[in-house]
C-alpha positions as CSV (number, residue, x, y, z in Angstrom):
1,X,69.1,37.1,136.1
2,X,69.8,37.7,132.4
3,X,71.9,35.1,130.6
4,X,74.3,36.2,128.3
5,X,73.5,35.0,125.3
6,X,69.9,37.1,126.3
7,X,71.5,40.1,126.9
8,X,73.3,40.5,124.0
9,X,70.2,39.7,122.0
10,X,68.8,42.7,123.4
11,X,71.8,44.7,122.1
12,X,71.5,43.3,119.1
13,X,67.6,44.5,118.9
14,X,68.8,47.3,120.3
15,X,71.2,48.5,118.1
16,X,69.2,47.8,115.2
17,X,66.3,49.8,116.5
18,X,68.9,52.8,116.6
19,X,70.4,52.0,112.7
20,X,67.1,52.3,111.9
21,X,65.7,55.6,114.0
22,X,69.0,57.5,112.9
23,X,68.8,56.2,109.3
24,X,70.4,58.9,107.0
25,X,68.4,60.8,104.6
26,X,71.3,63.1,102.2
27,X,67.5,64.5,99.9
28,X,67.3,67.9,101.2
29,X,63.9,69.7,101.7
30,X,65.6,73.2,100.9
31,X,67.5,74.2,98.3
32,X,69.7,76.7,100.1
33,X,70.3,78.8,96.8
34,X,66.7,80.1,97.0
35,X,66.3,80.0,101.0
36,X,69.8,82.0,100.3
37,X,68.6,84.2,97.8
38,X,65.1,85.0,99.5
39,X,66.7,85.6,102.9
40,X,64.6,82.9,104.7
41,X,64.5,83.3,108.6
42,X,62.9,80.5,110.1
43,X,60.2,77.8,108.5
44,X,57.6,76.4,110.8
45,X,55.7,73.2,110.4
46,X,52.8,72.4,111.4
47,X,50.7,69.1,111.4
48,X,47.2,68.9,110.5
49,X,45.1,66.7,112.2
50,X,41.3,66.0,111.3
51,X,39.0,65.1,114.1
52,X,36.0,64.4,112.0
53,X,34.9,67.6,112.5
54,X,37.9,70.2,111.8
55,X,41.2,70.6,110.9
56,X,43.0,71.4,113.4
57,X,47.3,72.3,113.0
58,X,49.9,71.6,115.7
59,X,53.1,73.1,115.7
60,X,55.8,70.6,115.2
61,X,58.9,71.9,113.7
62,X,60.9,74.9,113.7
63,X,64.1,75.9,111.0
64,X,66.2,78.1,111.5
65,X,68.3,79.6,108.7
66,X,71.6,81.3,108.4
67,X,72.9,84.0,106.2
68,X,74.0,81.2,103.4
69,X,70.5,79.5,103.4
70,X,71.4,76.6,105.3
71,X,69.7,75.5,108.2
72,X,71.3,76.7,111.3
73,X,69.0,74.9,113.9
74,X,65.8,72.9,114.2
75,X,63.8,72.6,116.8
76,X,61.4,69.6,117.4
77,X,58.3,70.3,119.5
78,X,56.9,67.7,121.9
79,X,53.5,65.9,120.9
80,X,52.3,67.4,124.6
81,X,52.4,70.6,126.4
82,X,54.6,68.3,129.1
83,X,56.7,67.3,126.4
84,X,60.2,69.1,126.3
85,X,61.7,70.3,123.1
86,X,64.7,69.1,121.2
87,X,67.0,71.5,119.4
88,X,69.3,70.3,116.7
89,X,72.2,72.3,115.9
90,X,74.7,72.5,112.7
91,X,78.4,73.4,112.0
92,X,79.6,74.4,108.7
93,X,82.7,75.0,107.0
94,X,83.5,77.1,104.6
95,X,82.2,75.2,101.9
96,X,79.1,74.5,103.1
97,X,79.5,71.0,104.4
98,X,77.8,70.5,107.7
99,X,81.1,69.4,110.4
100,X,79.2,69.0,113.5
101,X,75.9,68.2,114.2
102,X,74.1,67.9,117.9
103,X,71.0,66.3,119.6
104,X,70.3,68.1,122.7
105,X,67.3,66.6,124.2
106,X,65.9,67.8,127.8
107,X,67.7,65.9,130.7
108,X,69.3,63.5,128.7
109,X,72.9,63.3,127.6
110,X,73.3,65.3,123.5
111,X,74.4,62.8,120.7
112,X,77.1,64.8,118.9
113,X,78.1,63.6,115.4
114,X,81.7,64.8,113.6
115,X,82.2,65.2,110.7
116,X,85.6,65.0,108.5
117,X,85.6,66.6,105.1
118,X,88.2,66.8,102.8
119,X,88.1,69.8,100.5
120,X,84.7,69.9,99.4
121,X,83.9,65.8,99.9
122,X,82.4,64.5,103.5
123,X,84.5,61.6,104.1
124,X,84.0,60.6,107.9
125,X,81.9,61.0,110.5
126,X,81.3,59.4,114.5
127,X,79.2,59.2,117.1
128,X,79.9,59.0,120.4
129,X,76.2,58.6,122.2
130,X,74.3,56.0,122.6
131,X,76.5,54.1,121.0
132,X,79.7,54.8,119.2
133,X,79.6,54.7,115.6
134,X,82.0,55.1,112.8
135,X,80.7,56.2,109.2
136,X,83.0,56.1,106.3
137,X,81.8,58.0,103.3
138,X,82.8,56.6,99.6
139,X,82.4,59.4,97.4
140,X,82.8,59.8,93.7
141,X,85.2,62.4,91.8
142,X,82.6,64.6,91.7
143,X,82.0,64.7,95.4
144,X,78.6,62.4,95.4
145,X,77.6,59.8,98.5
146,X,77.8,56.5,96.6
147,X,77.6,54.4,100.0
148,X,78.2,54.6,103.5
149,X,79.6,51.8,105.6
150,X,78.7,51.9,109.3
151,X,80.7,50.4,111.9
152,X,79.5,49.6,115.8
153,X,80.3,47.1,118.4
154,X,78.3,43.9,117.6
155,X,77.4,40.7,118.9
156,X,79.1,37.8,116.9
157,X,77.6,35.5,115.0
158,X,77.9,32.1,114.0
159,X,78.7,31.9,110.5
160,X,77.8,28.1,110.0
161,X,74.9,28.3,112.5
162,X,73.4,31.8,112.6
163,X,73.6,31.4,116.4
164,X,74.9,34.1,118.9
165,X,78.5,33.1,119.9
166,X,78.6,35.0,123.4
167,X,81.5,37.5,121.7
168,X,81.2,40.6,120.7
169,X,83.5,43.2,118.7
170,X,83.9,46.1,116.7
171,X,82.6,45.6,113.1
172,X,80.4,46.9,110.2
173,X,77.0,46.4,110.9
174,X,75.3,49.1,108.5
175,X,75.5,50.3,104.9
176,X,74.1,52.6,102.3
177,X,74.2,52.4,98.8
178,X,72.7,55.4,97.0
179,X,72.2,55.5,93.3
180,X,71.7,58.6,91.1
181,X,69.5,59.8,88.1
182,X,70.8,61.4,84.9
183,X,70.7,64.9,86.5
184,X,73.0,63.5,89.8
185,X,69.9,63.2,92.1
186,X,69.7,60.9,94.4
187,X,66.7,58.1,92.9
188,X,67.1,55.3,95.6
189,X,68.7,54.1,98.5
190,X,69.2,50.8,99.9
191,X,69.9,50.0,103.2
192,X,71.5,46.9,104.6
193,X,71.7,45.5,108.3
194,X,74.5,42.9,109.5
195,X,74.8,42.2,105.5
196,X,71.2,42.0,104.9
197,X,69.2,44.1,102.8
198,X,66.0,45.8,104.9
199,X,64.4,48.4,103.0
200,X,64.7,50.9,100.0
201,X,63.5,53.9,98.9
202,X,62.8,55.4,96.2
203,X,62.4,59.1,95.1
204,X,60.8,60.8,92.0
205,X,61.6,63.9,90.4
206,X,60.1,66.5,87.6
207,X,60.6,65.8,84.0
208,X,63.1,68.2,83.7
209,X,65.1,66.3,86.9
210,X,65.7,69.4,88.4
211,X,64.5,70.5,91.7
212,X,63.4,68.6,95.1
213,X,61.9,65.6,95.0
214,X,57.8,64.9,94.1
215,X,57.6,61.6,95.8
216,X,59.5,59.1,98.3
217,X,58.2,55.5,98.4
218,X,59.6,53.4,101.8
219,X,59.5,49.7,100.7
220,X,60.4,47.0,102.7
221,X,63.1,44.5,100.8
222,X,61.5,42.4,98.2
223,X,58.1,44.2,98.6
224,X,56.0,45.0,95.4
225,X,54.0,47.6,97.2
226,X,55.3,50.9,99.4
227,X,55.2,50.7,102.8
228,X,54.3,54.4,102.9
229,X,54.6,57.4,100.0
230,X,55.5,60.6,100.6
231,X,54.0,63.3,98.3
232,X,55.7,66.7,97.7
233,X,54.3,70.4,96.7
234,X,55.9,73.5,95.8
235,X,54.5,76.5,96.4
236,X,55.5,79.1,93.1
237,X,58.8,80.4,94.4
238,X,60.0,76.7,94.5
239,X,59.6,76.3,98.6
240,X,58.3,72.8,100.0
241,X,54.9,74.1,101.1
242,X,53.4,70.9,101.7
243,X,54.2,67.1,102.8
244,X,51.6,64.2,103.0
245,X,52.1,60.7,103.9
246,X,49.9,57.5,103.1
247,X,50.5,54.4,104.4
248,X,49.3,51.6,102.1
249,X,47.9,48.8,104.1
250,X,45.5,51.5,106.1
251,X,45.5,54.4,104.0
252,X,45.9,56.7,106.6
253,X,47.2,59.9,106.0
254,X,49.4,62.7,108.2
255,X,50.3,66.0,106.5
256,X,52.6,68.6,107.6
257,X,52.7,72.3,106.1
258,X,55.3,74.7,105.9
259,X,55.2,78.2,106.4
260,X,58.4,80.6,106.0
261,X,59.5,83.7,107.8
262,X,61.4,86.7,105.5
263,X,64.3,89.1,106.7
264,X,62.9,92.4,106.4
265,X,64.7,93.1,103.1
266,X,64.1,90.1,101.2
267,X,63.4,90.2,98.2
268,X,60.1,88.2,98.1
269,X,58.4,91.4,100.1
270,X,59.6,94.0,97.7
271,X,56.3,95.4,96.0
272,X,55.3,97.5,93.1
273,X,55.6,101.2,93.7
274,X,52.7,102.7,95.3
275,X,49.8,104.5,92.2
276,X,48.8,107.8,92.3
277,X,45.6,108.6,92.3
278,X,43.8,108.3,89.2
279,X,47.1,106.8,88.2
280,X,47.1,103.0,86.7
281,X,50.7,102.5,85.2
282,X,53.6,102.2,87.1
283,X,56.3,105.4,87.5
284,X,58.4,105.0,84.5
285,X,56.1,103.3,82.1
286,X,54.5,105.4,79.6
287,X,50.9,105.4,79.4
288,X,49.3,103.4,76.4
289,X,47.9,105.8,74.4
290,X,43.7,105.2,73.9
């Protein structure tokens, strides 16, 4: 039989394996002004893998947009045919701040997060599944995430010792502190763990700061080097088209690519008006003269 002191170190390596598979990432990958605009449907993404031979793309993602450009749904495809599917849904309010967001996975029970916003600033949010969580969201004036402080049921600690003291209780366990560039994009986040720093990232924009991000670097605390880096490109109309990954110490690479469904009417599938024949200037446009 378990003692108690070992069970709770499994919850306590446990519950850090969660902080760190839900970590939060506030960089979007659309700007919902152009998927908006454009009348996006859906984005799929695909990963390409390369046998030695070929290239071969799996689909992995799915996005579903609503008539504001925001993402409506997302649905994450299995690495096998066996594999079932999990479908994340989001709740908006009027000004655009997501209020609920679910985690249905097959046969297993949905993590619902809730969100409280306060005119247009996200202030709270919870979890009830796996474990419960309460988020508390410092914002500035102008509505930015400057940190989030993350609160869970713990084991207790030994502040003297650094030994487990059998107890456990509700308490902040979690916290990020995001910092800003000159244009109020997000350039790093750092991520602490029962007071502890673990890792930090770091993202790069165009000259001009406007736009999504070029690169994201993952670095563990008080490493030099990136664990991984995350390279961005746009396709022309300003759309994420592609994502690779390197990790550093093996250099191996994964790379997913995006490809976007229109609405019928959207604007990016309006084309020039048809010629006539023997016709090469547009209806309207006087012909140059010879």
């Amino acid at each position: 039989m378990l003692s108690r002191s070992l069970l709770i170190f499994i919850l306590f390596i446990t519950s850090f394996s969660l902080a760190q598979s839900q970590s939060i990432d506030l960089v979007p990958k659309f700007d919902h002004r152009l998927t908006k605009y454009y009348k996006v449907d859906s984005c799929r993404v695909y990963e390409n893998v390369n046998n030695g031979n070929q290239t071969v793309q799996f689909l992995r993602k799915l996005y579903i947009f609503n008539s504001e450009g925001l993402v409506s749904q997302e649905v994450e495809f299995g690495q096998n045919e066996y594999d079932g599917h999990t479908i994340i849904k989001y709740d908006y309010d009027s000004y655009h701040n997501i209020t609920r967001k679910q985690i249905l996975r097959p046969q297993r029970e949905p993590i619902i997060y809730d969100y409280t916003n306060i005119g247009n600033k996200w202030v709270r949010m919870t979890v009830q599944y796996p474990i419960f969580k309460e988020y508390n969201i410092q914002t500035s004036d102008m509505g930015l995430v400057l940190g989030i402080l993350v609160s869970s049921q713990a084991a207790v600690m030994d502040p003297i010792t650094g030994e487990y003291t059998g107890k456990e209780a509700f308490m902040q366990t979690e916290e990020y502190e995001f910092r800003y560039n000159r244009f109020n994009k997000i350039a790093k986040v750092n991520y602490f763990y029962m007071n502890k720093e673990i890792h930090n990232i770091v993202y790069e924009y165009s000259n001009s700061g406007y736009g999504l991000p070029l690169n994201k670097s993952f670095f563990k605390y008080g490493e030099k080097v990136p664990e991984y880096t995350t390279t961005y490109t746009y396709d022309p109309t300003g759309f994420l088209h592609m994502e690779t990954t390197k990790e550093s110490a093996t250099n191996f690479t994964s790379t997913l690519e995006y490809e976007y469904v229109y609405a019928w009417d959207s604007p990016i599938l309006q084309q020039k008006p048809p010629t006539k024949k023997r016709q090469d200037f547009w209806i309207g446009r006087k012909k140059q003269p010879y």
